[in-house]
N, CA and C atoms of all chains as a GROMACS GRO file, in nm:
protein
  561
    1UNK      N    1   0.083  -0.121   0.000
    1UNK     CA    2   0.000   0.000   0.000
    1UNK      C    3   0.086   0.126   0.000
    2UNK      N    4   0.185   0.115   0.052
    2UNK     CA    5   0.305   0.244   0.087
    2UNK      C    6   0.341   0.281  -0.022
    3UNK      N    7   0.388   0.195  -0.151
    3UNK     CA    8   0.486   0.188  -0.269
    3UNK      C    9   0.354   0.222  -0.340
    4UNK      N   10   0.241   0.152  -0.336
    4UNK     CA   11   0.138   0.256  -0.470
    4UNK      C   12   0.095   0.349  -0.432
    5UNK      N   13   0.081   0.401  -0.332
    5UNK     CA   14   0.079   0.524  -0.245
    5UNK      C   15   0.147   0.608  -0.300
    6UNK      N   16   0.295   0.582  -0.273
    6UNK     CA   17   0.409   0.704  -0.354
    6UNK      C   18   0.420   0.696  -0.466
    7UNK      N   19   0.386   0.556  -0.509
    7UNK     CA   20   0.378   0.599  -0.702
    7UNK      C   21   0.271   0.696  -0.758
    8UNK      N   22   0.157   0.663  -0.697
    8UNK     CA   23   0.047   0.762  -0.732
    8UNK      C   24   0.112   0.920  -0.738
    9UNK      N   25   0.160   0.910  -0.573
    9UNK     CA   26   0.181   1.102  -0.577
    9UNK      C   27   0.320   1.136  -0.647
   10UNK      N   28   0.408   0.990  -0.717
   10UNK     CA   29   0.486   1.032  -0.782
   10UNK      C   30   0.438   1.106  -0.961
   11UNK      N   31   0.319   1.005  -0.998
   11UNK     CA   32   0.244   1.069  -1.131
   11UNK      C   33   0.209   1.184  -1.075
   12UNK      N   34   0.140   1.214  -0.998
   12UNK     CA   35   0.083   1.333  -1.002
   12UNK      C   36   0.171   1.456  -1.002
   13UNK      N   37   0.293   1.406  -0.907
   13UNK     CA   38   0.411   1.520  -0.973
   13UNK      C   39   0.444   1.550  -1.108
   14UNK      N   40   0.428   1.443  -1.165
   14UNK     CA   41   0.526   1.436  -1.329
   14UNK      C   42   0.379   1.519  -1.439
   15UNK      N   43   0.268   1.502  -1.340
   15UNK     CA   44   0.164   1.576  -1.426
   15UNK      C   45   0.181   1.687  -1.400
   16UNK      N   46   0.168   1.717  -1.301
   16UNK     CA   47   0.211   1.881  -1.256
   16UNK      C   48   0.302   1.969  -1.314
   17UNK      N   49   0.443   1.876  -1.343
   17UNK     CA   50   0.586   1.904  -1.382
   17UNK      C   51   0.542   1.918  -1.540
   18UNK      N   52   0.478   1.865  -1.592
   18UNK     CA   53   0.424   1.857  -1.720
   18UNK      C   54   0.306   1.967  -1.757
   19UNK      N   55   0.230   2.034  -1.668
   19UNK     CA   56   0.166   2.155  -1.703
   19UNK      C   57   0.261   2.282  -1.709
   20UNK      N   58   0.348   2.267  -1.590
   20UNK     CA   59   0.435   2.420  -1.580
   20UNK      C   60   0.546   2.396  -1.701
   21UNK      N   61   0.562   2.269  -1.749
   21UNK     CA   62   0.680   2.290  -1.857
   21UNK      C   63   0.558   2.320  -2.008
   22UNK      N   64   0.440   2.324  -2.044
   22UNK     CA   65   0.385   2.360  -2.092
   22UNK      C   66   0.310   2.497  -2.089
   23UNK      N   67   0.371   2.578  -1.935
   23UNK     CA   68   0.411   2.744  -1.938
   23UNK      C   69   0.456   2.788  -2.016
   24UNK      N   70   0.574   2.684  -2.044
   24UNK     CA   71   0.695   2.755  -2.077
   24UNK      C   72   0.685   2.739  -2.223
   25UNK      N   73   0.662   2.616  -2.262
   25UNK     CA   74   0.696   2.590  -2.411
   25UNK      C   75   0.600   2.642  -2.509
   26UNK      N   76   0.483   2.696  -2.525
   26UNK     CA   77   0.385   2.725  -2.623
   26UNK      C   78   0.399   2.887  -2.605
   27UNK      N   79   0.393   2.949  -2.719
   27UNK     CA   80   0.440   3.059  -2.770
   27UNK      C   81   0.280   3.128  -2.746
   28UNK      N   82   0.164   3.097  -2.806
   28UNK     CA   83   0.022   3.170  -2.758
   28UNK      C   84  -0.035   3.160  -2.669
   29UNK      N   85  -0.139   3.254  -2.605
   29UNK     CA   86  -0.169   3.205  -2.492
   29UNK      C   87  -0.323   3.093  -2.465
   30UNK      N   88  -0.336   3.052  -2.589
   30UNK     CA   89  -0.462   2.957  -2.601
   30UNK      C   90  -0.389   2.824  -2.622
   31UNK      N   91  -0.274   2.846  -2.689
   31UNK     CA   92  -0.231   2.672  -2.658
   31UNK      C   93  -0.162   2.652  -2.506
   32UNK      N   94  -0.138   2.720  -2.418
   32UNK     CA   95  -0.108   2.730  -2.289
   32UNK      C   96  -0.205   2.715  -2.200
   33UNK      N   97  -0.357   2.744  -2.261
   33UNK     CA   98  -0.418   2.728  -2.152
   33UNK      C   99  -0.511   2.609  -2.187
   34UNK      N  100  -0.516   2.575  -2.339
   34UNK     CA  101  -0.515   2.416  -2.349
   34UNK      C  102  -0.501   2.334  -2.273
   35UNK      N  103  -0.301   2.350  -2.268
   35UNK     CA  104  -0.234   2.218  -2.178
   35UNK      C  105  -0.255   2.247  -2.022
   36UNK      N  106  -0.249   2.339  -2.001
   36UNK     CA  107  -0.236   2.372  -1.860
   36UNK      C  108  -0.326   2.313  -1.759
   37UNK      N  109  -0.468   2.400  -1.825
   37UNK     CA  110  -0.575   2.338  -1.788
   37UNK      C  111  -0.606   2.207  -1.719
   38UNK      N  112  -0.597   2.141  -1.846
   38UNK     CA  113  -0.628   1.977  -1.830
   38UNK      C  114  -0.543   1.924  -1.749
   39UNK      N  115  -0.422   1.977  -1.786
   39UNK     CA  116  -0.320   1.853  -1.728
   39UNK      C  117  -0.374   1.850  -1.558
   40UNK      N  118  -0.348   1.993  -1.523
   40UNK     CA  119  -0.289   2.002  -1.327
   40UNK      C  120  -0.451   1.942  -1.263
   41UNK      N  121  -0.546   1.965  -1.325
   41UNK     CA  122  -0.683   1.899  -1.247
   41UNK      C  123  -0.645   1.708  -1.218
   42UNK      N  124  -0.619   1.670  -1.381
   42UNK     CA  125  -0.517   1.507  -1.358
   42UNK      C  126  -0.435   1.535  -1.244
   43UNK      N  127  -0.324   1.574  -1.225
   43UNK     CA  128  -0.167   1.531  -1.135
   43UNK      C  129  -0.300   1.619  -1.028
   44UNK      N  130  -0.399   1.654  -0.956
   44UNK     CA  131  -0.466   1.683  -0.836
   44UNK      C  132  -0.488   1.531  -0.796
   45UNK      N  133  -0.600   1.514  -0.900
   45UNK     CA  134  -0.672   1.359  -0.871
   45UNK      C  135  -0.546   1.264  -0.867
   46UNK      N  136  -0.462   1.245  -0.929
   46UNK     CA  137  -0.354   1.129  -0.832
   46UNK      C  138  -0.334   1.140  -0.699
   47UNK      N  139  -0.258   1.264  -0.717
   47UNK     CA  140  -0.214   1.289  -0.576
   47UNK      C  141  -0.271   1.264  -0.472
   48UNK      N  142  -0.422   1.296  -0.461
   48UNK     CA  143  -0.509   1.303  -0.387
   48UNK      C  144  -0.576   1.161  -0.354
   49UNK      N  145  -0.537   1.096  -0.468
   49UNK     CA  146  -0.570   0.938  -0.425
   49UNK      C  147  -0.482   0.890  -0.370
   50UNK      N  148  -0.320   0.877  -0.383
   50UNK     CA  149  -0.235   0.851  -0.375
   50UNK      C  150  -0.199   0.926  -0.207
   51UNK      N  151  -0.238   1.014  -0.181
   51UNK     CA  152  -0.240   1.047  -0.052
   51UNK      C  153  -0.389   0.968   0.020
   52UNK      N  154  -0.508   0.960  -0.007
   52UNK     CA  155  -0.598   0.940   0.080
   52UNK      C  156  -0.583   0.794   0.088
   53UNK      N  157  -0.482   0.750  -0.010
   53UNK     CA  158  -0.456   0.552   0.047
   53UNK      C  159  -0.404   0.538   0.247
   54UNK      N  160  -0.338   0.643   0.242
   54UNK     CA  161  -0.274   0.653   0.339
   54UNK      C  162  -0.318   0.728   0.448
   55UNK      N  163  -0.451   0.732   0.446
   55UNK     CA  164  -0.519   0.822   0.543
   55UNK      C  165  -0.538   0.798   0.650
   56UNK      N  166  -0.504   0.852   0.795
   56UNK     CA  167  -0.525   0.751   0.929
   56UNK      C  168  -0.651   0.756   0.955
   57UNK      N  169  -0.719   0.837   0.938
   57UNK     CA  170  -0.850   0.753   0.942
   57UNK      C  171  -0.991   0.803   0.821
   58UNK      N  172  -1.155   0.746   0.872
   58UNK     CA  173  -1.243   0.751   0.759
   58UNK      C  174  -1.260   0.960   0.732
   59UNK      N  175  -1.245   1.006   0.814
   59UNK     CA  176  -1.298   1.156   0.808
   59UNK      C  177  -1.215   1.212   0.696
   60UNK      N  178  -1.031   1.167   0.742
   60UNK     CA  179  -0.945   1.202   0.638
   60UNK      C  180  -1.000   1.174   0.489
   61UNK      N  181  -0.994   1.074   0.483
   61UNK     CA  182  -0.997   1.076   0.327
   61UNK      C  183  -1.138   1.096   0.255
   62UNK      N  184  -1.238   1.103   0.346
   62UNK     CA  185  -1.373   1.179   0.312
   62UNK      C  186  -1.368   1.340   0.264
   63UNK      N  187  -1.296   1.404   0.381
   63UNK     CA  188  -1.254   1.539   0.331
   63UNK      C  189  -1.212   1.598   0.199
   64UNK      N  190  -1.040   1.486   0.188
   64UNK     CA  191  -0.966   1.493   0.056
   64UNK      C  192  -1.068   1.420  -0.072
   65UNK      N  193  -1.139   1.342  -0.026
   65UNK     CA  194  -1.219   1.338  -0.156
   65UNK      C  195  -1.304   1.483  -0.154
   66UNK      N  196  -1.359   1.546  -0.084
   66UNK     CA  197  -1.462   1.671  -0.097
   66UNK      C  198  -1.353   1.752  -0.219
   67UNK      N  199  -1.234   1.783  -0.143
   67UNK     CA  200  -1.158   1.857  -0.214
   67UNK      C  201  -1.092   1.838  -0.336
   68UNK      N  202  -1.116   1.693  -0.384
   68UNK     CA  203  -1.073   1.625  -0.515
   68UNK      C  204  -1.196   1.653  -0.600
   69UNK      N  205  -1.330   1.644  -0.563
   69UNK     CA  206  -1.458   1.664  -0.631
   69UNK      C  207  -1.444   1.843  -0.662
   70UNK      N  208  -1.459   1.889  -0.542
   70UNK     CA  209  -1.415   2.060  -0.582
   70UNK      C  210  -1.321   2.109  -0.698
   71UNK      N  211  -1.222   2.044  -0.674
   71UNK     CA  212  -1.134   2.091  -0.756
   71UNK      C  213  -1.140   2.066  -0.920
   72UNK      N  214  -1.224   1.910  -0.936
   72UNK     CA  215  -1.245   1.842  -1.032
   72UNK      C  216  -1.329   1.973  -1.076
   73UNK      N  217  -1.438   2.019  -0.980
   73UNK     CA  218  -1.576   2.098  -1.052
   73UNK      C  219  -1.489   2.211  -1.084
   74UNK      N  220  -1.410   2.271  -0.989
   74UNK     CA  221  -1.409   2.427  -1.050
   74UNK      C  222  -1.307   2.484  -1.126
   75UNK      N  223  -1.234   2.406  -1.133
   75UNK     CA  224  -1.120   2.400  -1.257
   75UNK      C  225  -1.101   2.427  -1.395
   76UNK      N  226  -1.220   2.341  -1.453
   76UNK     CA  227  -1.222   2.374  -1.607
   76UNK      C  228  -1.341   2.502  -1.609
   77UNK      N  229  -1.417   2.525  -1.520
   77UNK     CA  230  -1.512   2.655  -1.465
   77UNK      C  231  -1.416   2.778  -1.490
   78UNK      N  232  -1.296   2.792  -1.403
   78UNK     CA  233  -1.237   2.900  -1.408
   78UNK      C  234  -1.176   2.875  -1.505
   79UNK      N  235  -1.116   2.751  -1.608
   79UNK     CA  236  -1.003   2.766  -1.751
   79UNK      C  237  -1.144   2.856  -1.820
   80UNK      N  238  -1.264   2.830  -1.835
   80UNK     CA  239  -1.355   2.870  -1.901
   80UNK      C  240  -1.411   2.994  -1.932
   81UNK      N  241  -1.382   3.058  -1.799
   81UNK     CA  242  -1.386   3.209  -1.776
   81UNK      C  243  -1.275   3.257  -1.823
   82UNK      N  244  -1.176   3.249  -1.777
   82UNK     CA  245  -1.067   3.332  -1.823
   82UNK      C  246  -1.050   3.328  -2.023
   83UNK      N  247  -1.074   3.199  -2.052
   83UNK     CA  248  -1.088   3.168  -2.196
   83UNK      C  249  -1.196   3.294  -2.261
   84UNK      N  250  -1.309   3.272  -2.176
   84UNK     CA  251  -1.398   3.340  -2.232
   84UNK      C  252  -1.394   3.492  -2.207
   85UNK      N  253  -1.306   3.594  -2.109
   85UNK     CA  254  -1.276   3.682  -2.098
   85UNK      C  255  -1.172   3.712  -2.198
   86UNK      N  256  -1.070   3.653  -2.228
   86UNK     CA  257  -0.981   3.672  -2.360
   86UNK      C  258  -1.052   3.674  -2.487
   87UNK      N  259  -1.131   3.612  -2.544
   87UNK     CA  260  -1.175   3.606  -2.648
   87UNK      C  261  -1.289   3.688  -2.704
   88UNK      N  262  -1.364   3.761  -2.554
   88UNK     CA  263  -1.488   3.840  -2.580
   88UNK      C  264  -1.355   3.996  -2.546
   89UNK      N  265  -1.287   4.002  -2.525
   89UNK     CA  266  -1.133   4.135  -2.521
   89UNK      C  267  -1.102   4.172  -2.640
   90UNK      N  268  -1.127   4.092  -2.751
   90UNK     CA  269  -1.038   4.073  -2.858
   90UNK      C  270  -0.909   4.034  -2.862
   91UNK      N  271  -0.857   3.897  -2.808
   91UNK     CA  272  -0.735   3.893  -2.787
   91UNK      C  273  -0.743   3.767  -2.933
   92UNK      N  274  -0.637   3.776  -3.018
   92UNK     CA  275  -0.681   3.660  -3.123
   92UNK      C  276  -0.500   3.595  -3.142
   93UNK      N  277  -0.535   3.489  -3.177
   93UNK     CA  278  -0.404   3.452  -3.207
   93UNK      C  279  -0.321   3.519  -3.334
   94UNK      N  280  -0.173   3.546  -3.284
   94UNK     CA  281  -0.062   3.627  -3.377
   94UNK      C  282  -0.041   3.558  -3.491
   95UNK      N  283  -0.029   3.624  -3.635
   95UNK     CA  284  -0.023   3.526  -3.758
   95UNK      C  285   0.045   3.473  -3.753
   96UNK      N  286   0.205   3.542  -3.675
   96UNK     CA  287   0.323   3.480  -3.764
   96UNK      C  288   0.368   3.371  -3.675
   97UNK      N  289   0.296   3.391  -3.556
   97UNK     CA  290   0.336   3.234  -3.468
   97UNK      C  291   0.262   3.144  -3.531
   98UNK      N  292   0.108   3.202  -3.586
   98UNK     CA  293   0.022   3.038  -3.621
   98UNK      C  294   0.137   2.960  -3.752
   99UNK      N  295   0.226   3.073  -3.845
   99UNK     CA  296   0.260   3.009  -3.944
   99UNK      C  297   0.373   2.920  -3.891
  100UNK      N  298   0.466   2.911  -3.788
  100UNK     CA  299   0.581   2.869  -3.741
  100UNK      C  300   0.531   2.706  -3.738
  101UNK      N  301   1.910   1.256   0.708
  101UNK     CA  302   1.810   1.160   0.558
  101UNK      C  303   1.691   1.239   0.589
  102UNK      N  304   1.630   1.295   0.465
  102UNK     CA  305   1.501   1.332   0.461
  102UNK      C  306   1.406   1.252   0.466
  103UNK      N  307   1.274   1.284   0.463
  103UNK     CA  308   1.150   1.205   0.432
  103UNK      C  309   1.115   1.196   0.318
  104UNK      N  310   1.014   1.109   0.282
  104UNK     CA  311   1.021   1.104   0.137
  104UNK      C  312   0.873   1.237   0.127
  105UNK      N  313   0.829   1.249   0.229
  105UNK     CA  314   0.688   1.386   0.194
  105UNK      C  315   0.786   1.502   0.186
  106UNK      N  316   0.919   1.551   0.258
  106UNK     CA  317   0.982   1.615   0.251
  106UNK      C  318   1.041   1.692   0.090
  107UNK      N  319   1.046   1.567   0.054
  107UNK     CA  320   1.090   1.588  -0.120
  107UNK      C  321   1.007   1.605  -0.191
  108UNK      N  322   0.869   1.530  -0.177
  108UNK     CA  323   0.777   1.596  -0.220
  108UNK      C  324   0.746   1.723  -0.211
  109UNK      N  325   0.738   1.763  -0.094
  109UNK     CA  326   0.666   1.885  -0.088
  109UNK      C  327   0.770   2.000  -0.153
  110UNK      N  328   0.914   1.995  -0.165
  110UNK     CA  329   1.014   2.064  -0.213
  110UNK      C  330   1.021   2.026  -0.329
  111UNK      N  331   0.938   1.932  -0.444
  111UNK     CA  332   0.950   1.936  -0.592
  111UNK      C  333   0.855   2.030  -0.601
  112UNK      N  334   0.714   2.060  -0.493
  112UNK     CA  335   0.632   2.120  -0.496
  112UNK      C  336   0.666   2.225  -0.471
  113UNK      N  337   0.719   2.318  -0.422
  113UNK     CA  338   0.763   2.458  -0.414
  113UNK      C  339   0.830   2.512  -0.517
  114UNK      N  340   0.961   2.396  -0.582
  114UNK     CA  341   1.007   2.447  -0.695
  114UNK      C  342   0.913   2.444  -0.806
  115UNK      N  343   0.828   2.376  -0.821
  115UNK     CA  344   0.698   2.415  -0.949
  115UNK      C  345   0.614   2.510  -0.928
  116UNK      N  346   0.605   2.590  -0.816
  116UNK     CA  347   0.548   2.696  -0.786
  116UNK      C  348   0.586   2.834  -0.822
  117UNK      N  349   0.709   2.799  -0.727
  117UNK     CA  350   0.814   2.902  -0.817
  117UNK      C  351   0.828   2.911  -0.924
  118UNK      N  352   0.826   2.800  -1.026
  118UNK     CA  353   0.860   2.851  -1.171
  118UNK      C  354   0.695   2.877  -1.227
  119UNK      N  355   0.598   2.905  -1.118
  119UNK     CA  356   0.473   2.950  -1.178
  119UNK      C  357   0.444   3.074  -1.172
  120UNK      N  358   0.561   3.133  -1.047
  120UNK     CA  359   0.498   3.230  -0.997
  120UNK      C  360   0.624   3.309  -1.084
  121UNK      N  361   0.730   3.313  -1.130
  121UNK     CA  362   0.839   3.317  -1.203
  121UNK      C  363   0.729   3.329  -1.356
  122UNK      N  364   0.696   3.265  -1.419
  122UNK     CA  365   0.596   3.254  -1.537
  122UNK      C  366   0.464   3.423  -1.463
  123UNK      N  367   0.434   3.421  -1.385
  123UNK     CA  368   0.342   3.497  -1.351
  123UNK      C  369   0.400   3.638  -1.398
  124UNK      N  370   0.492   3.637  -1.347
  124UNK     CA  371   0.562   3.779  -1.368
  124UNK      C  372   0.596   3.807  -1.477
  125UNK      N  373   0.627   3.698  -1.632
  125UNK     CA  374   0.670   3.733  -1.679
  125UNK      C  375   0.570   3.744  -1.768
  126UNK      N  376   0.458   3.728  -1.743
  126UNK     CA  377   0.358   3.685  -1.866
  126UNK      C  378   0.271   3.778  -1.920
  127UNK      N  379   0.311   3.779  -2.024
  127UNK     CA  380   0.289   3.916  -2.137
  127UNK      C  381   0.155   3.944  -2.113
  128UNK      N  382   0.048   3.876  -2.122
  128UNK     CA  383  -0.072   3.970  -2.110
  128UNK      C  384  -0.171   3.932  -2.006
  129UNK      N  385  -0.252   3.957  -1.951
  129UNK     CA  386  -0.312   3.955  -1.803
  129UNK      C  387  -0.380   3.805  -1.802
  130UNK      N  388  -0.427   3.781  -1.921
  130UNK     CA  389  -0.517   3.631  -1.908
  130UNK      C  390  -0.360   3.519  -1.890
  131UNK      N  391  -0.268   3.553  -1.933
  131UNK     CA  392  -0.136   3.437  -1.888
  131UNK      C  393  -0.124   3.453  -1.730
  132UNK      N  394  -0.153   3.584  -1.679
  132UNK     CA  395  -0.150   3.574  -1.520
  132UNK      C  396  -0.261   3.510  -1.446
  133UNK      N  397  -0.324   3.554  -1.459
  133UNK     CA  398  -0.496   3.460  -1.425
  133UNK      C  399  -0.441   3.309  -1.435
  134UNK      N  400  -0.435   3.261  -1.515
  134UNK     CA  401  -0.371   3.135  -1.565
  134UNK      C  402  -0.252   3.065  -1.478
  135UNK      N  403  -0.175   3.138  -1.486
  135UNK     CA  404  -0.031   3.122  -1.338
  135UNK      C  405  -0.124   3.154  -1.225
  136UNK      N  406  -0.256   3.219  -1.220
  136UNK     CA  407  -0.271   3.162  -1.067
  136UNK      C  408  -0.370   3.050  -1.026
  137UNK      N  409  -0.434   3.055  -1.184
  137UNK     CA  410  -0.483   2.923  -1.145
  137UNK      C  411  -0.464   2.789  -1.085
  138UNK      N  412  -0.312   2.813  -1.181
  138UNK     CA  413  -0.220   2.662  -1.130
  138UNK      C  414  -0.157   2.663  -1.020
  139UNK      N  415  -0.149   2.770  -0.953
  139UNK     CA  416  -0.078   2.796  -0.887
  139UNK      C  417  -0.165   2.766  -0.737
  140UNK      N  418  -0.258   2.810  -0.762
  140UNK     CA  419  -0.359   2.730  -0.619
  140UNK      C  420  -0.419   2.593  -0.598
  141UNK      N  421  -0.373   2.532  -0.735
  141UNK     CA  422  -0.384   2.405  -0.730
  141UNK      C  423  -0.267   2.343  -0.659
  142UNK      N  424  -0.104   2.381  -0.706
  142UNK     CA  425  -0.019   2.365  -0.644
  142UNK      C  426  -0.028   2.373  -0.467
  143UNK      N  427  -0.073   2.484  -0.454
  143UNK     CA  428  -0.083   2.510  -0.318
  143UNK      C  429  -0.203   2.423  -0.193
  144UNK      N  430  -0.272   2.362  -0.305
  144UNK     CA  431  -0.431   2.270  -0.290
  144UNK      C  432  -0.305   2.094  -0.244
  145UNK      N  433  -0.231   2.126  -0.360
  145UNK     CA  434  -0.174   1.993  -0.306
  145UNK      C  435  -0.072   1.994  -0.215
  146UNK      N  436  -0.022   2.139  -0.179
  146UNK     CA  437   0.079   2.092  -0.067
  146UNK      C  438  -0.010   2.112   0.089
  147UNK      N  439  -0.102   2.167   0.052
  147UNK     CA  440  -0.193   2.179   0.173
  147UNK      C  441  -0.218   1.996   0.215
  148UNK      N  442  -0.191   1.951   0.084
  148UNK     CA  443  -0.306   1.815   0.136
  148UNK      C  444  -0.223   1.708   0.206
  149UNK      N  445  -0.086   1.766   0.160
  149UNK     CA  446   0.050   1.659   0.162
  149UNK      C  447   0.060   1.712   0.296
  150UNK      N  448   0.086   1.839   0.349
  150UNK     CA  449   0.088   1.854   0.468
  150UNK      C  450   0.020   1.772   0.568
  151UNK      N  451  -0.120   1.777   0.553
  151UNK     CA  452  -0.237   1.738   0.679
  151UNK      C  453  -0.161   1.567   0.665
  152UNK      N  454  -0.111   1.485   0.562
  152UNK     CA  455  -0.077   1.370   0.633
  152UNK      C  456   0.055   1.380   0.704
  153UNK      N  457   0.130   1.451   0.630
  153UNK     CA  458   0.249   1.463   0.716
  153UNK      C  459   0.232   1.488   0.865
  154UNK      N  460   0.146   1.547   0.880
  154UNK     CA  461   0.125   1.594   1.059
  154UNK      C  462   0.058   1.515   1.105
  155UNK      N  463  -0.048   1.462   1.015
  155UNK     CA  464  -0.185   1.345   1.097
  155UNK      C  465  -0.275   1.441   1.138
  156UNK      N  466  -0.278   1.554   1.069
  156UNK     CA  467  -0.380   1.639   1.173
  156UNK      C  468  -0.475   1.694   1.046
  157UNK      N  469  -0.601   1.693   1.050
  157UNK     CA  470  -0.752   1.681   0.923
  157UNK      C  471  -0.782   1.844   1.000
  158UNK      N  472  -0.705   1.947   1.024
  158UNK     CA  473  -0.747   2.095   1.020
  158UNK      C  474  -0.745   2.159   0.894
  159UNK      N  475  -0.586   2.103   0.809
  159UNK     CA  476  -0.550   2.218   0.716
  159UNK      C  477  -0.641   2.157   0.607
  160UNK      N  478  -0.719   2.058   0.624
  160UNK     CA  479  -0.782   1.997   0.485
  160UNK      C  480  -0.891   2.093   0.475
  161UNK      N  481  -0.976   2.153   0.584
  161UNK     CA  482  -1.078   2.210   0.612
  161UNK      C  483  -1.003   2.364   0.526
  162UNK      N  484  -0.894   2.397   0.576
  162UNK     CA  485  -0.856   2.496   0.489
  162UNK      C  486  -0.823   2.488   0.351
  163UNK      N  487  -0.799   2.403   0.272
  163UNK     CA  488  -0.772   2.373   0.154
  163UNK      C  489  -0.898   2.376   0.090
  164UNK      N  490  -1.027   2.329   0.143
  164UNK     CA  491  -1.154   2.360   0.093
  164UNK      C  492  -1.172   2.468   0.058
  165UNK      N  493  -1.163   2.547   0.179
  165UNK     CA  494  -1.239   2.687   0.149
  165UNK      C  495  -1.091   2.794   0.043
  166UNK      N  496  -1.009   2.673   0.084
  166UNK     CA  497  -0.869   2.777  -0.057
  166UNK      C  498  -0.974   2.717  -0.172
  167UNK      N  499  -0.976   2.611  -0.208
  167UNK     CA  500  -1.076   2.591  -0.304
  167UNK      C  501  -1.149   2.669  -0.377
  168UNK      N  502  -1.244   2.680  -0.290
  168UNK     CA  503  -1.365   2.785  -0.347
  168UNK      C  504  -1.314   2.910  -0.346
  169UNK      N  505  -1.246   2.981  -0.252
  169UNK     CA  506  -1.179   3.046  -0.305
  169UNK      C  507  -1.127   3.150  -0.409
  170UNK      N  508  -1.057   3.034  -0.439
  170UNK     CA  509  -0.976   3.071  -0.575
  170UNK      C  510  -1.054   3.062  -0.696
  171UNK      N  511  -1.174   2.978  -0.716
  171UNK     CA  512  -1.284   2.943  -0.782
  171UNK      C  513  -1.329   3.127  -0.828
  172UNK      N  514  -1.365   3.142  -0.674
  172UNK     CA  515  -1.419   3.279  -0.651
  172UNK      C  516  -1.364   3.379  -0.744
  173UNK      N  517  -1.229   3.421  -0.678
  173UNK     CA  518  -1.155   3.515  -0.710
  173UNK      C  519  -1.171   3.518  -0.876
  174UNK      N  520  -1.084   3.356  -0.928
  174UNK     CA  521  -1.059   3.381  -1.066
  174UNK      C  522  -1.152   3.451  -1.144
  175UNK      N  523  -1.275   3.341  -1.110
  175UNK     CA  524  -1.405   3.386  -1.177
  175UNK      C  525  -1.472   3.573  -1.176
  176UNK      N  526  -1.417   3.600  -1.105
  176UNK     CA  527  -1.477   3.738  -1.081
  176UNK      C  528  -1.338   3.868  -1.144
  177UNK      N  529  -1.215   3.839  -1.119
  177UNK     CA  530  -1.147   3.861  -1.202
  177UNK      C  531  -1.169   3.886  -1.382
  178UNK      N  532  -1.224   3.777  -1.398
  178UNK     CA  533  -1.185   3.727  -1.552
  178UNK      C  534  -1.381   3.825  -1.589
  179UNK      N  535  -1.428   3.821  -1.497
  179UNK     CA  536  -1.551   3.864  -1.566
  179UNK      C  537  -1.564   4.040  -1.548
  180UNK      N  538  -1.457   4.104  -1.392
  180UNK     CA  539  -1.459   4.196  -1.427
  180UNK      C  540  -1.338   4.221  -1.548
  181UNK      N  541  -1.230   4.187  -1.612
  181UNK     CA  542  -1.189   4.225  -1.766
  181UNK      C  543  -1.293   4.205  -1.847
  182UNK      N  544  -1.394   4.127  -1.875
  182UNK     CA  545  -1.470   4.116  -1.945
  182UNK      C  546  -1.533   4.221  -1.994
  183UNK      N  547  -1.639   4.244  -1.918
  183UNK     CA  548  -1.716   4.359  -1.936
  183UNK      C  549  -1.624   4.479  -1.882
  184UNK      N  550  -1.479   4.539  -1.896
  184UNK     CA  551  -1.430   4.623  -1.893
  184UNK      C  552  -1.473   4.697  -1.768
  185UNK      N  553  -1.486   4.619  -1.647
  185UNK     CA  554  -1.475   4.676  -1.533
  185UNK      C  555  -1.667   4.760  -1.519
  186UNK      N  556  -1.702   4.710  -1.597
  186UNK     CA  557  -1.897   4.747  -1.555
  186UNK      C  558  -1.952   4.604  -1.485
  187UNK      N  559  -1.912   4.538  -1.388
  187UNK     CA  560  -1.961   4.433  -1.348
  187UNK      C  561  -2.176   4.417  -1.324
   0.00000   0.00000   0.00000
């Protein structure tokens, strides 16, 4: 239980590690919030399983599920807003990056 | 010898940093919104890594309401740019 325990919250790092290196690498800000998005709600839900294996008791990991469901709900809620505040701004993607 | 939550939680600070590092540098306001989105998720999971590290189910109660939260904030943020500050 210990070893899939830390493997879990080890994916969930490498998902995490995998949204912020998708900060970095996409040149617009709609393919950034593509990857971003999706990925870090995934590396939550590992973690969060991967921690509540190990929970000392039933309240614990009742909680961390509340906060795995929350996070699940309001996540792509706020990618959605902010998406939809850029695009009703006029913010549009740059030509000469789409041609690269 | 460290712990192994120890290292965790310190891969977790350095991905923060390079969010909050990205925050600052990010050319137009919806890339900041964005760095803080992730960025309270980050903080959602070291909250959570904490409460086992201690054995103690307080800071989970706080990680909720960081939750909603940040839910809050973003959302109201992104809608006052929207409508150009006429909420």
């Amino acid at each position: 239980m210990e070893i899939l325990s830390g493997a879990l919250v080890i994916a969930g790092l490498v998902f995490a590690l995998l949204g912020v290196i998708g900060l970095y690498r996409y040149p617009d800000f709609y393919f950034r919030i593509l990857v971003t998005a999706n990925i870090d709600s995934a590396g939550l839900l590992l973690l969060a399983v991967g921690i509540a294996l190990q929970s000392p008791t039933a309240a614990f990991g009742l909680k961390i599920a509340i906060i795995t469901v929350l996070a699940l709900i309001t996540s792509p809620l706020s990618a959605h807003a902010i998406l939809r505040s850029a695009r009703d701004t006029g913010y549009r993607i740059r030509q000469e990056e789409r041609d690269d | 010898m460290m712990d192994f939550h120890t290292v965790i939680l310190m891969v977790i600070g350095a991905l923060a940093l390079a969010d909050i590092v990205r925050m600052v540098a990010g050319p137009t306001i919806f890339d900041r919104l964005l760095c803080f989105n992730v960025l309270s998720i980050k903080v959602v999971m070291a909250m959570t890594l904490y409460a086992l590290m201690t054995n103690q189910s307080y800071m989970l109660d706080i990680a909720i309401c960081y939750t909603l939260l940040s839910f809050v904030s973003t959302v109201l943020i992104a809608q006052f740019i929207r409508t150009r500050g006429m909420l």
